[in-house]
Phi, psi and omega in degrees: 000136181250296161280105170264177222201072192300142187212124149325128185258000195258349190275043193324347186251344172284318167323302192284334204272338175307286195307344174280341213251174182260024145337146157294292188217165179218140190262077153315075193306153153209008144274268195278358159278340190232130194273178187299321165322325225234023171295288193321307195290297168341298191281305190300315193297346198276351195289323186303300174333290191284322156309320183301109199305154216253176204234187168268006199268150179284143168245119155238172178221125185272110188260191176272134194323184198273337188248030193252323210093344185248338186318306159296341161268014175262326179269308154333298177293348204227332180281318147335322192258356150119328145051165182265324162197177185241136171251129184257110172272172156080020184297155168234025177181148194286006143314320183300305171318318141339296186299321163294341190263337185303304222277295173272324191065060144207168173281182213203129140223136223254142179252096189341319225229013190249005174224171209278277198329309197296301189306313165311347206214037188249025182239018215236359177274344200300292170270048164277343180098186210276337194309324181272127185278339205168141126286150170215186192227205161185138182272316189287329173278345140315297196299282190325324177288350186235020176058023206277147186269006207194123155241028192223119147298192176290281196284045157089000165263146201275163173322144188306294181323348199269321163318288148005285181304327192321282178308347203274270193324292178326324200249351140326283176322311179269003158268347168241025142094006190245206171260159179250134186283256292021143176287161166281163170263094174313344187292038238269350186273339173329039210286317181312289238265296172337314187276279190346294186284005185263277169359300174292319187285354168287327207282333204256346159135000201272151202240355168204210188189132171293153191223167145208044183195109191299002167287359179245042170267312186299313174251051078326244151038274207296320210256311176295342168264143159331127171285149156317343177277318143306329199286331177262348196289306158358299183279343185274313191290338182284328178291326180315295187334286185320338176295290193279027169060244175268030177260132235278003171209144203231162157249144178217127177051045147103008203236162192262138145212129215249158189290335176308345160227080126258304153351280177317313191281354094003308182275250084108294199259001173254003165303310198285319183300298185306000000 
């Protein structure tokens, strides 16, 4: 999965235009999108959603955090009908994961980054088991949570804590063995600014990337599948290996490669395959 896809679950007309769209998956809020009233109303159109017969795009559901009190009703209205996952915000250690997944029997990806507390505990994912699919991060319920008057400088980047959650969440992910999401890009009319950042997060290791507006899908998508051009260089370094039997550095087109990138190209082509 490359593009996941936040949709208000209270929307019947955002609701349709998701489910039309080319998301990998679209995530049915039923948090921080849904005022308190409009839950009740949520949890049914996400249960109508998920009943209804599927396509190939994955559905999840984003529930209410673990200390709010709704979390079980939410899980009550939505897990009967079978969801692909649940996205858990504001965890703050892979206990909270444990706790949602004992709680549903469903996989779970948790957003990582969102308390003070959570940044500290970003090495706590490791044994959650096969249930965690991917971490991600988020910025804004951080900067509140961290009192900030800002999490953008003057040209739109963030800021070092945020920056921080980033690399956290990244090396997080790949210390338990799962995927690292990139946060959305709030910017939606921003399409210039969306590829710049899809770009560092393919170049820094992140394998898919959160949206929130279905024009930013399409260049999500694009920039998160491999080019053909990786795709083959890939297959020329493992078949080199493979040439040269157990050795542990090869040379190719003029360049030293060493097994971190057989690794890599390995990891590359089990993307595409997958």
């Amino acid at each position: 999965m490359r593009s996941f896809l936040f949709v208000p679950a209270d929307s019947e007309k955002k609701l349709r235009k998701a489910l039309g769209g080319a998301a990998d998956a679209v995530i049915l809020d039923l948090e921080d999108s849904v005022a308190l009233a409009d839950k009740p109303k949520a949890r049914a159109l996400a249960r109508e959603v998920l009943a209804a017969p599927r396509g190939s795009m994955k559905l999840f559901v984003r529930v209410n955090a673990l200390t709010t009190g709704l979390t079980g009703d939410d899980l009550d209205a939505v897990t009967a009908a079978a969801p692909d996952g649940l996205v858990l915000p504001k965890s703050e250690s892979g206990a909270d994961v444990k706790r949602l997944v004992e709680m549903a029997g469903l996989p779970v990806v948790a957003i990582a980054t969102e308390t003070a507390a959570s940044l500290f505990n970003l090495g706590t994912y490791g044994d959650c088991g096969p249930e965690l699919l991917g971490l991600t991060w988020g910025m804004e319920d951080l900067a509140a949570a961290l009192g900030a008057q800002a999490n953008r400088d003057a040209l739109g980047r963030p800021t070092g804590p945020y920056e921080l959650a980033r690399t956290l969440c990244l090396i997080g992910a790949r210390a338990a063995g799962v995927e690292p999401i990139d946060a959305v890009y709030a910017n939606f009319r921003d399409l210039a600014g969306l590829e710049v950042q899809c770009h560092d997060a393919v170049r820094d290791g992140f394998t898919a990337k959160m949206c929130i507006h279905p024009d930013q899908i399409d260049v999500v998508n694009r920039i998160f599948t491999p080019s053909p051009e990786a795709v083959a260089r890939a297959r020329r370094i493992v078949d080199a290996f493979a040439q040269a039997g157990d050795a542990g550095v090869i040379g190719l087109d003029g360049e030293m490669l060493d097994v971190p990138h057989l690794k890599a190209a390995k990891a590359l082509l089990a993307r595409v395959a997958g």
